[in-house]
C-alpha positions in Angstrom: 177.6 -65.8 134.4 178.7 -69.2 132.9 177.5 -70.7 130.4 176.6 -74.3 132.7 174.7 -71.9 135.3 172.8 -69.9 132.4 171.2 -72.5 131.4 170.3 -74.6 134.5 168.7 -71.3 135.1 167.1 -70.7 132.3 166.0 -74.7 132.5 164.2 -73.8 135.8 162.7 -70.4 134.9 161.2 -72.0 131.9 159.9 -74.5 133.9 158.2 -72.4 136.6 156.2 -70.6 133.8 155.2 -73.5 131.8 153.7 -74.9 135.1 152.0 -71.6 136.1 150.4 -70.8 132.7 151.6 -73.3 129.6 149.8 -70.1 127.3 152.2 -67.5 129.2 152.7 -64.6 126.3 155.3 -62.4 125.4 154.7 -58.7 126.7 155.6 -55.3 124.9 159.3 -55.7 126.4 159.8 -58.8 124.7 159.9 -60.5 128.4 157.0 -63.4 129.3 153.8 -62.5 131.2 153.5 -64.0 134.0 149.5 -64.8 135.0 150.1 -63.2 138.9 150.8 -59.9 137.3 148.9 -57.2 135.6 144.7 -56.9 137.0 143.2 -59.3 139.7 146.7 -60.5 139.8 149.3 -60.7 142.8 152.5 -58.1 142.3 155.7 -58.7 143.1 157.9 -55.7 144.5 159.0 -52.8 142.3 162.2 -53.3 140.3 162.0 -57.1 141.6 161.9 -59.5 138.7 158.7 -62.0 138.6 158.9 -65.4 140.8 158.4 -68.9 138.7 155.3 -70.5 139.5 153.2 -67.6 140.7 150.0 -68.0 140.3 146.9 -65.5 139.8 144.6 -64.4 142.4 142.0 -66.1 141.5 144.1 -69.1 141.2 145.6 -68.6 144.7 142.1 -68.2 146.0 140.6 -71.4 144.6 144.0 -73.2 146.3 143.4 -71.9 149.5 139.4 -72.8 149.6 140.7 -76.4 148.7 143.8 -76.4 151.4 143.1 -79.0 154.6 142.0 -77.2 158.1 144.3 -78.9 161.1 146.3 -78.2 164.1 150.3 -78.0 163.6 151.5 -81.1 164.5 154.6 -81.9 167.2 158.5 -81.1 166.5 159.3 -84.7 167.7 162.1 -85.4 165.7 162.6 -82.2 163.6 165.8 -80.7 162.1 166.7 -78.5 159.3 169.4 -80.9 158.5 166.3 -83.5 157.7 165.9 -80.5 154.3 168.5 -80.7 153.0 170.0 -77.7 151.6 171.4 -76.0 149.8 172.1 -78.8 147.3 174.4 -78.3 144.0 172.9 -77.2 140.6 176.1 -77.4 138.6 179.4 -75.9 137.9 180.0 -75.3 141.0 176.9 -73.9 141.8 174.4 -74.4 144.5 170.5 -73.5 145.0 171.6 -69.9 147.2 173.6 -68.9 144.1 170.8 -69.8 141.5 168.5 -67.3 144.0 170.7 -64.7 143.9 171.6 -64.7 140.0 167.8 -64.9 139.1 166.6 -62.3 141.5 169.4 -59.4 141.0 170.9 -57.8 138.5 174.2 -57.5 137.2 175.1 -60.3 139.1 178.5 -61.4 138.6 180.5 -64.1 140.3 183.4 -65.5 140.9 185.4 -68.5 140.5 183.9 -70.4 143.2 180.1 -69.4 142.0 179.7 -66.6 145.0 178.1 -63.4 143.8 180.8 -60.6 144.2 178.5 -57.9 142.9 174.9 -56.8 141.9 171.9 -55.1 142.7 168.5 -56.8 145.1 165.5 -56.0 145.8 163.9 -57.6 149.6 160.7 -57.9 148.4 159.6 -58.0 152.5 160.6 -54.3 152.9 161.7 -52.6 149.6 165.0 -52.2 150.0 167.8 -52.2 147.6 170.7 -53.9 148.8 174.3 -54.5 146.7 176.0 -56.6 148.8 174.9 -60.7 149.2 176.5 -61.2 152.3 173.1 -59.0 153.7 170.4 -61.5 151.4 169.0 -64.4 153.1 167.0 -67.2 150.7 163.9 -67.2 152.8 162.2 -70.3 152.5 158.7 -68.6 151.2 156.9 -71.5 153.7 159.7 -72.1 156.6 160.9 -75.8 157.0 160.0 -75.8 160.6 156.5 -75.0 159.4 156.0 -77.3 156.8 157.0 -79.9 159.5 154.1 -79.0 161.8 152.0 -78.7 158.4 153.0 -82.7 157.6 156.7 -82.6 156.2 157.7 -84.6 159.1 156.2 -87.9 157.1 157.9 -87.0 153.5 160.7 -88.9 152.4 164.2 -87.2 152.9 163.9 -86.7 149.3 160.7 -85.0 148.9 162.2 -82.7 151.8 165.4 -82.0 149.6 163.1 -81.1 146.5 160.9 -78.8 149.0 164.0 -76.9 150.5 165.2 -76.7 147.0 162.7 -75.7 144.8 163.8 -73.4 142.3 160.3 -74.0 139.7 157.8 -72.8 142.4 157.9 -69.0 144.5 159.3 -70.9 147.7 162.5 -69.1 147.5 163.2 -65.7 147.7 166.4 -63.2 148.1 165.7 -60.7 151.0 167.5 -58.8 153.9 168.8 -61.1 156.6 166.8 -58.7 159.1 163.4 -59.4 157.8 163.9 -63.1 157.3 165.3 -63.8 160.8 162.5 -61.6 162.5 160.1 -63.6 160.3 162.1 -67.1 161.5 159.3 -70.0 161.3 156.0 -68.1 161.8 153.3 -68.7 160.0 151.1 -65.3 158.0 148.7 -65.0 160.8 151.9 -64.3 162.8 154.2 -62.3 160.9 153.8 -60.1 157.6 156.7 -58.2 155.6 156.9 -55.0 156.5 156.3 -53.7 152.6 152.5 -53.8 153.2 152.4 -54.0 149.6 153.9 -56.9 149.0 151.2 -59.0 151.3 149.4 -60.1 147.9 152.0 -61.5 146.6 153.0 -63.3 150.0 149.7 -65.1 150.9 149.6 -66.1 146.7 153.2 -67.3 147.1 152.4 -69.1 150.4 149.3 -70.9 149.3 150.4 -71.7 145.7 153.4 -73.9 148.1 151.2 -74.7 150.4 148.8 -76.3 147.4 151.2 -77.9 145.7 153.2 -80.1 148.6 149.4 -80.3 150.2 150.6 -79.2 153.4 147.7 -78.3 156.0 147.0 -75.0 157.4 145.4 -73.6 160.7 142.2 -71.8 160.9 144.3 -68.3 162.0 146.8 -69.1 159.5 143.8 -69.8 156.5 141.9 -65.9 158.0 145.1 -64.3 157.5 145.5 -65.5 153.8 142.2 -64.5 153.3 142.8 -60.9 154.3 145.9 -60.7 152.9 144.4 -62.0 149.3 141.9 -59.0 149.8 144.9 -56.6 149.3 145.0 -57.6 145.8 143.7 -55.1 143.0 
């Protein structure tokens, strides 16, 4: 990995823990603690490295108690090109590539930033894939959704920063099957297949859904709450 993308990466990890827990500890492995992991915390998938910004349970649960009830609003006007994506994070770099380096391993690239090689785990279904050309970044909260939730009145930069967000859990490296069958649905519509992972998911989508203070529906808020009850 180069030296420029090691540390915009390590830039943004650091980041996505200091704003989850500032008091985030050093575990037996010498690696941090996140606050979503361990008991009454969400989990991410086995052999899956943590996501910045997760939150705990309890956190999640307090988020979602506090989120606004409304109808999705109309598509008028939308279009993924109003997010836009994926923008440049140095040396060559864009936000896919940062995804991809921070959720494999033994990722190595080439000359042009592309990952030639490594190991992934989709969190939706638990598999193990080695090639990137099968990883989608799923947008953790889809753009069209966010729209209908009250991106459409952001600025075109706050809709960049959203798309982009490599200090929160809104992006994640998974199989291109489970993302596109997931496509712009909301929780109460779709759920990974890895019924295990559904703590982690509904933390994930409320701690986004929280911090842009985007509005959910009353299936879409049930759902979360089910899904939260999944949590040890």
């Amino acid at each position: 990995m180069r030296a420029g993308v090691r540390t915009v990466t390590a830039v943004l990890l650091a980041a996505g823990l200091a704003a989850c827990n500032p008091g985030a500890s050093a575990g037996g492995d010498g690696k941090p603690s996140l606050p979503g992991q361990g008991k009454g915390g969400a989990q991410g998938a086995q052999g899956a490295p943590a996501l910045p910004g997760l939150s705990t349970t309890a956190m999640a649960r307090t988020q979602l108690a506090g989120l606004k009830v409304a109808g999705q609003k109309a598509m008028t006007g939308y279009s993924r090109e109003k997010f836009t994506h994926w923008a440049g994070q140095g040396d060559s770099c864009d936000t896919r590539e940062v995804v991809l380096e921070r959720a494999g391993k033994n990722v190595k690239r080439d000359a042009a930033c592309k990952a030639v090689s490594g190991t992934w785990v989709s969190v939706y279904d638990g598999i193990t894939v080695t090639d990137a050309g099968k990883l989608d970044i799923d947008h953790m909260v889809p753009l069209a959704n966010a729209w209908r939730s009250g991106a459409g009145a952001w600025t075109a930069e706050r809709r960049k920063e959203f798309a982009n967000d490599l200090t929160r859990p809104q992006l994640l490296a998974v199989s291109a099957a489970t993302n596109r069958a997931k496509g712009d649905q909301g929780p109460d519509e779709w759920q990974p297949p890895a019924k295990g992972y559904w703590c982690t998911y509904a933390t994930v989508w409320t701690n986004v859904k929280s911090t842009y203070q985007l509005t959910v529906t009353e299936a879409e808020k049930k759902k979360l709450n089910e899904m939260l009850e999944t949590c040890s």
